[in-house]
N, C-alpha and C positions, 0 to 999 in steps of 0.2 A: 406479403405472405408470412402467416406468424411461423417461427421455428419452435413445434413441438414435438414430442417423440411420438410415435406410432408404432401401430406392432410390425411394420415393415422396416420402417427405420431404426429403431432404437428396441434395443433387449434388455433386460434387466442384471445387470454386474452382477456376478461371482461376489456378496457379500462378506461371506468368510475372509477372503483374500483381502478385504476395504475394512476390517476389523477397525486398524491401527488409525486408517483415515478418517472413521468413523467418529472414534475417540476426539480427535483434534477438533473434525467440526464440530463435537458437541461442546468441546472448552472453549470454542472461540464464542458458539451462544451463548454458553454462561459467561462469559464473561462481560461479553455486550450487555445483558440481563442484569449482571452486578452492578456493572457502571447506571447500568435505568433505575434500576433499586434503590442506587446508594444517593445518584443523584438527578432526581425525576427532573425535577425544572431544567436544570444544566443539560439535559438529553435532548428534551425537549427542544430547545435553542438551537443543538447541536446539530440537529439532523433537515433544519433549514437554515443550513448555511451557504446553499445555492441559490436562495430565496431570501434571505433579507442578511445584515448585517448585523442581530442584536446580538447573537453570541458573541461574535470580534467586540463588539464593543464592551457588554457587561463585562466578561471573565478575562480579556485582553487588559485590564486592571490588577489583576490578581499578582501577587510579590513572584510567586512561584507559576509560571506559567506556561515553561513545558514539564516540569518535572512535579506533578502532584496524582493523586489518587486517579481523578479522573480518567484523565491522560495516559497514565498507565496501564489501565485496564483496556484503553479502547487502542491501545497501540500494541502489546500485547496479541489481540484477537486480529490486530491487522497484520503483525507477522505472521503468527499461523496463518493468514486466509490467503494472504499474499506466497508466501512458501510452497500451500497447498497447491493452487493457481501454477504457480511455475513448476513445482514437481508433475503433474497432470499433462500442463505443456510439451516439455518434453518429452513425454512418450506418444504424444499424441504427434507431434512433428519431427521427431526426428528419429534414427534408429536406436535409440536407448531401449536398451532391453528394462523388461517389469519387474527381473530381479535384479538388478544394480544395488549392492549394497550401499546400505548407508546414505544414500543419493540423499532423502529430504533432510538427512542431518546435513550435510556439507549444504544444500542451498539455504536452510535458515541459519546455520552459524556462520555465513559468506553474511548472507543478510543483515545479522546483527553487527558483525564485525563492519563493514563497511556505511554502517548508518551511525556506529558509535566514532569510528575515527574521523567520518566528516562532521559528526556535530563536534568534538575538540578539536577539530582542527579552524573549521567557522568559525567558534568561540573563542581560540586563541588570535585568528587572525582579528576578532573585532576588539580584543584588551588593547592586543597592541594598535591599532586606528582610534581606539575609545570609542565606540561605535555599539559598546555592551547590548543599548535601551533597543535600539535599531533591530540587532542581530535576536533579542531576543524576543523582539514582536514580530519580526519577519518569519522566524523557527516556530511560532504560537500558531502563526497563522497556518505555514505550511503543513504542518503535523495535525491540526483540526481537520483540512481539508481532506489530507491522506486517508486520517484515520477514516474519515466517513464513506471517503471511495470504496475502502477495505473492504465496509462493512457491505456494498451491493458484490460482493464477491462470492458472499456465504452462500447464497443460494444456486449461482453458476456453480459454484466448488460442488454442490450435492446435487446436481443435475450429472456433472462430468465423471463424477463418483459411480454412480447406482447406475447408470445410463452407457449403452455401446451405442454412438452415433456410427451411421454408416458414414459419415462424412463429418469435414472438424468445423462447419460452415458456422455450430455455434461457439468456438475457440476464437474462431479468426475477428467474429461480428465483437468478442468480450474482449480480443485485444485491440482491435478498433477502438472501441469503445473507451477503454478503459486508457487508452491512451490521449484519447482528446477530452476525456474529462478530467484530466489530468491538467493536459494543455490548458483549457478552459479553468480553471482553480489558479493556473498560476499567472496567469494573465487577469485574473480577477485581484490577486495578489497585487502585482509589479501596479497595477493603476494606481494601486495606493503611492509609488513610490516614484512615478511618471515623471517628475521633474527631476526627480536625484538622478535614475536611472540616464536620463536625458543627456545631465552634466556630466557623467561619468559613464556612457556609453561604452567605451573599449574595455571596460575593467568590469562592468557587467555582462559584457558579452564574455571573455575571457573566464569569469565567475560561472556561467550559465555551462561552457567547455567544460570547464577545470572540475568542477565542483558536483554539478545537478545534471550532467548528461554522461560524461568518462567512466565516473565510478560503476555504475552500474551493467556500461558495458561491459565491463574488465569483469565483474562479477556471473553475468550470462556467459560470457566467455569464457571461463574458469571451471563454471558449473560443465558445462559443456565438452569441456576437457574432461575435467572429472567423472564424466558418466561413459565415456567410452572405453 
């Protein structure tokens, strides 16, 4: 049964009020749009990266390979979409009141803070193992993949916007979702790395703890705090 609003289910949001959110999704399009603009081919590649592997392969070459033009742009629009998502979240699941100051600031500067201290912290851990080439094809991949998850966000985000569901049944189905297409990305990842992983099984698990599951709880959990 498809989930779409109806004039029983779903009203049309208080627009005035969605001003500010408004703004946001429209810079997260533009900036998706910048990066198509600036680099049509590279886009192109980009957004069947659940369908074939030529993107990894051509720009997984590149000297600069998390930190260039591209990249930026499309990571960028995925902290907005992803901040938006979780700002929206929590009111929709829990008692956060809708005037909580400040709330989407502290979830996207939680968010940036905590994706910049584990990418230096990754990167120091791999100087010191020498492990550079490794860490930074692993980080090329993972942040491709991210980024394009991000980008099926845009359109949830301006359904959850404009739209009063009587029920969150389409939240619960995008964090479903968006969790196991996550899962799926990184298990698409790790096969590349099947036999290291293999050899070094307790210190990739401990790595998978430490590193790609902890931080972000501490983050939901903070935000959380924060909003009450």
């Amino acid at each position: 049964m498809l989930f779409l609003p109806t004039m029983t289910d779903a009203i049309i949001r208080n627009v005035e009020t969605n001003d500010w959110l408004t703004i946001l999704l429209v810079l997260a399009l533009v900036l998706t749009t910048v990066a198509k603009s600036l680099f049509e081919s590279r886009f192109a590649y980009f957004t069947s990266l659940f369908t074939n592997n030529k993107y990894i392969s051509i720009y997984g070459k590149e000297k600069n390979l998390v930190i260039n033009r591209f990249s930026l742009l499309l990571f960028s629009a995925q902290i907005i979409s992803l901040a938006i998502f979780i700002y929206l979240s929590f009111f929709a699941l829990s008692d956060v009141a809708a005037t909580t100051d400040y709330l989407f600031i502290k979830i996207i500067s939680y968010l940036l803070v905590i994706i910049a201290f584990k990418y230096f912290l990754e990167k120091t851990i791999a100087a010191v193992f020498e492990i550079d080439a490794l860490f930074e094809d692993y980080n090329f991949q993972k942040i491709s993949y991210r980024n394009l998850i991000s980008l099926y966000l845009i359109p949830i985000n301006a359904l959850l916007i404009y739209f009063s569901f009587s029920n969150n049944t389409l939240l619960y189905i995008t964090i479903a979702l968006f969790i196991l297409v996550n899962l799926a990305a990184q298990l698409i990842i790790f096969r590349k790395y099947q036999k290291l992983i293999i050899d070094n099984l307790f210190y990739f698990i401990l790595y998978l703890c430490a590193l790609e599951i902890a931080p972000y709880l501490v983050v939901l959990k903070v935000i959380h705090l924060n909003a009450n």
